[in-house]
ROTI-391221 format. One line per field, with one value per atom (N, C-alpha, C, CB): residue number from 1; residue in one letter; atom name; y, x, z. Coordinates in Angstrom, 3 decimals. Each point is the difference from the previous one (the first is absolute). Glycine has a CB too. Layout:
BEGIN
tilum (NUM; ...);
nudren (A; ...);
tordren (CA; ...);
y (Y; ...);
x (X; ...);
z (Z; ...);
// end
This chain:
BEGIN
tilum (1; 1; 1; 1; 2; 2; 2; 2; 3; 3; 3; 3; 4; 4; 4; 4; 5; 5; 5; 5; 6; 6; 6; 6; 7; 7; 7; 7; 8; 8; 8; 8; 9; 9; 9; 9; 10; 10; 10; 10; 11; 11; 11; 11; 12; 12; 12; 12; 13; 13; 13; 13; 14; 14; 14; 14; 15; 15; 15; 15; 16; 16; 16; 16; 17; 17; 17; 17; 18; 18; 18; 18; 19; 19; 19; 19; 20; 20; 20; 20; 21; 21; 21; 21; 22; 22; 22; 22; 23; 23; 23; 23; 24; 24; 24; 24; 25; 25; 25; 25; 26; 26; 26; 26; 27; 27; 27; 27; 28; 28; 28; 28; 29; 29; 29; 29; 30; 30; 30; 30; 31; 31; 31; 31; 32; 32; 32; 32; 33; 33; 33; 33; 34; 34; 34; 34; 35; 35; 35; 35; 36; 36; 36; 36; 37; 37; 37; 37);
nudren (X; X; X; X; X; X; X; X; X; X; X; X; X; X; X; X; X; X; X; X; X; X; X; X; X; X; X; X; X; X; X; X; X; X; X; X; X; X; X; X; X; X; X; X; X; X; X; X; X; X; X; X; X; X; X; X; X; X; X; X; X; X; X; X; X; X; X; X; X; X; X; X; X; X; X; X; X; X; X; X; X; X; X; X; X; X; X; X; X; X; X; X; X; X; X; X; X; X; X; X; X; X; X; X; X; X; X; X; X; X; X; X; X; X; X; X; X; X; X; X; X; X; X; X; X; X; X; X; X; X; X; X; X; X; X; X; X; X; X; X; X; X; X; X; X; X; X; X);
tordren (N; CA; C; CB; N; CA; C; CB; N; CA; C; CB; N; CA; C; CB; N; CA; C; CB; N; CA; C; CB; N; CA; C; CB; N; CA; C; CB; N; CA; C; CB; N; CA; C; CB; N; CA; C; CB; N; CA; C; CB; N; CA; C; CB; N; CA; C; CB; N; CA; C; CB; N; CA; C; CB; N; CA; C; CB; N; CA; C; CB; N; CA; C; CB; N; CA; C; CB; N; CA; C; CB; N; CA; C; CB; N; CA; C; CB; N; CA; C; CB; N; CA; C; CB; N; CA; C; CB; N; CA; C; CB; N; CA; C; CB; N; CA; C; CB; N; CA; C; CB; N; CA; C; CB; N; CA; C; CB; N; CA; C; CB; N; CA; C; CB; N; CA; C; CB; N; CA; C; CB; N; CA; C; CB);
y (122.786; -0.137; -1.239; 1.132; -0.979; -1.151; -0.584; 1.173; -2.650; -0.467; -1.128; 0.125; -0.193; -0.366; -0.990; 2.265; -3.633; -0.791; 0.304; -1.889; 2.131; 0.269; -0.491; 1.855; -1.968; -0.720; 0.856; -1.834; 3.268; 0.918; 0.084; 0.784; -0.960; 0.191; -1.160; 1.048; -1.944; -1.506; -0.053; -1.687; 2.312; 0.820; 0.329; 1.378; 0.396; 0.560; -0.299; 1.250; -2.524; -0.193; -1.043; 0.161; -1.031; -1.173; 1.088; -2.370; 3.434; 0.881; -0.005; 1.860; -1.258; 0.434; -0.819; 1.150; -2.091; -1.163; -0.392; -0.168; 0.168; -0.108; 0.487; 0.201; 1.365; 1.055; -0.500; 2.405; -2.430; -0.364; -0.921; 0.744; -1.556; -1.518; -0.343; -0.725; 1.645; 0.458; 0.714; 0.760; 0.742; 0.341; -0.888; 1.815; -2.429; -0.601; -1.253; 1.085; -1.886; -0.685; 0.581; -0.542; 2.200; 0.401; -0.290; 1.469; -0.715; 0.531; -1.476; 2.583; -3.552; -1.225; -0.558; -0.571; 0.402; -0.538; 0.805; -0.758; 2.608; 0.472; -0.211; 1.390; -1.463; -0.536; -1.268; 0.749; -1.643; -1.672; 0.697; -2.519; 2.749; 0.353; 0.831; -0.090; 0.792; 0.889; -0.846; 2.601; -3.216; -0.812; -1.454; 1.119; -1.550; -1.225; 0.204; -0.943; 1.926; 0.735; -0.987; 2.811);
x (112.610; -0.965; 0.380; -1.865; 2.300; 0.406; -1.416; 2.299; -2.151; -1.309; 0.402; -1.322; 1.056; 0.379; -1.485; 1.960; -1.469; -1.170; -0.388; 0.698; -1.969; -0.461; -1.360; 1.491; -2.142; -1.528; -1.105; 0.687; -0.181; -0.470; -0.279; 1.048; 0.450; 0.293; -1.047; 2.642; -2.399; -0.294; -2.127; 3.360; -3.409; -1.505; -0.783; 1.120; 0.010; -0.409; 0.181; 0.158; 0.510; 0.689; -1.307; 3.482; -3.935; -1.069; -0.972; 0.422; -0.767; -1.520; 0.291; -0.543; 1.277; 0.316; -0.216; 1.403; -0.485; -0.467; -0.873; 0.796; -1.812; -1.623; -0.714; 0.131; 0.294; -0.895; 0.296; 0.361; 1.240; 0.289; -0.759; 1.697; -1.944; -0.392; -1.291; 1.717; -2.053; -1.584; -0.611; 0.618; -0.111; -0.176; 0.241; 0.209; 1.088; 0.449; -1.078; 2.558; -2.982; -1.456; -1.181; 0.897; -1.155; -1.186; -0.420; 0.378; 1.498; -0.211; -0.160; 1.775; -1.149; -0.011; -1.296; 2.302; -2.991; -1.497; -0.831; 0.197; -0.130; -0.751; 0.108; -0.054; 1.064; 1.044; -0.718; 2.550; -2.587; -0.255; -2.323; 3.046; -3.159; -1.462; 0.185; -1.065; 1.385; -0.457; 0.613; 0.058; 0.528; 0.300; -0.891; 2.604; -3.032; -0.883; -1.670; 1.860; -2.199; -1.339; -0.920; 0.794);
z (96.558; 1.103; 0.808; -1.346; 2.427; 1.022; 0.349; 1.131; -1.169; 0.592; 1.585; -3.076; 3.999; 1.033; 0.248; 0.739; -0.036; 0.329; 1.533; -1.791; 1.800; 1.193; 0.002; 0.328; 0.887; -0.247; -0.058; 1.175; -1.067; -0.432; -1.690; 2.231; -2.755; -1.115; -0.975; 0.950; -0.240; -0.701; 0.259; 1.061; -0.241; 0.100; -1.566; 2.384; -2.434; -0.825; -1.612; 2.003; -1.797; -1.769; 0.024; -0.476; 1.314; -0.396; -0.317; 1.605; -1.001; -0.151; -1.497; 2.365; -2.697; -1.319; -1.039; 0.946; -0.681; -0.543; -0.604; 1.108; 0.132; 0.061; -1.043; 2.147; -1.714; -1.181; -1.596; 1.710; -2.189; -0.873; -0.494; 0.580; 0.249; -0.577; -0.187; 1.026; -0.563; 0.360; -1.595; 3.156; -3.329; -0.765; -1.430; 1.725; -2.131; -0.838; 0.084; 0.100; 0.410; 0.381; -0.566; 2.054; -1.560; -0.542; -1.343; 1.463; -1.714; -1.491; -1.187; 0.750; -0.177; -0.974; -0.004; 0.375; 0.864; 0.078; -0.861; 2.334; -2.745; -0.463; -1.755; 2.378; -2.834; -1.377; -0.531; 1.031; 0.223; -0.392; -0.235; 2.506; -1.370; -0.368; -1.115; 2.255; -2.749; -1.378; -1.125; 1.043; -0.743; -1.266; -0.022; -0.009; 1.373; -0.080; -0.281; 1.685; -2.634; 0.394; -0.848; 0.366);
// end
């Protein structure tokens, strides 16, 4: 898979990012609460 920098490109990889980091966020905050009960 060729990946080419574009500010398009560089757009859609931060969104992603985002979500990733987002979700991976959810999931640890919900981990730390069920284990801090």
């Amino acid at each position: 898979i060729g990946y080419s920098f574009t500010p398009l490109g560089s757009v859609i990889g931060a969104a992603w990012g985002f979500v990733d980091w987002g979700i991976a966020g959810a999931i640890f905050a919900w981990l730390y609460n069920l284990i801090n009960k």
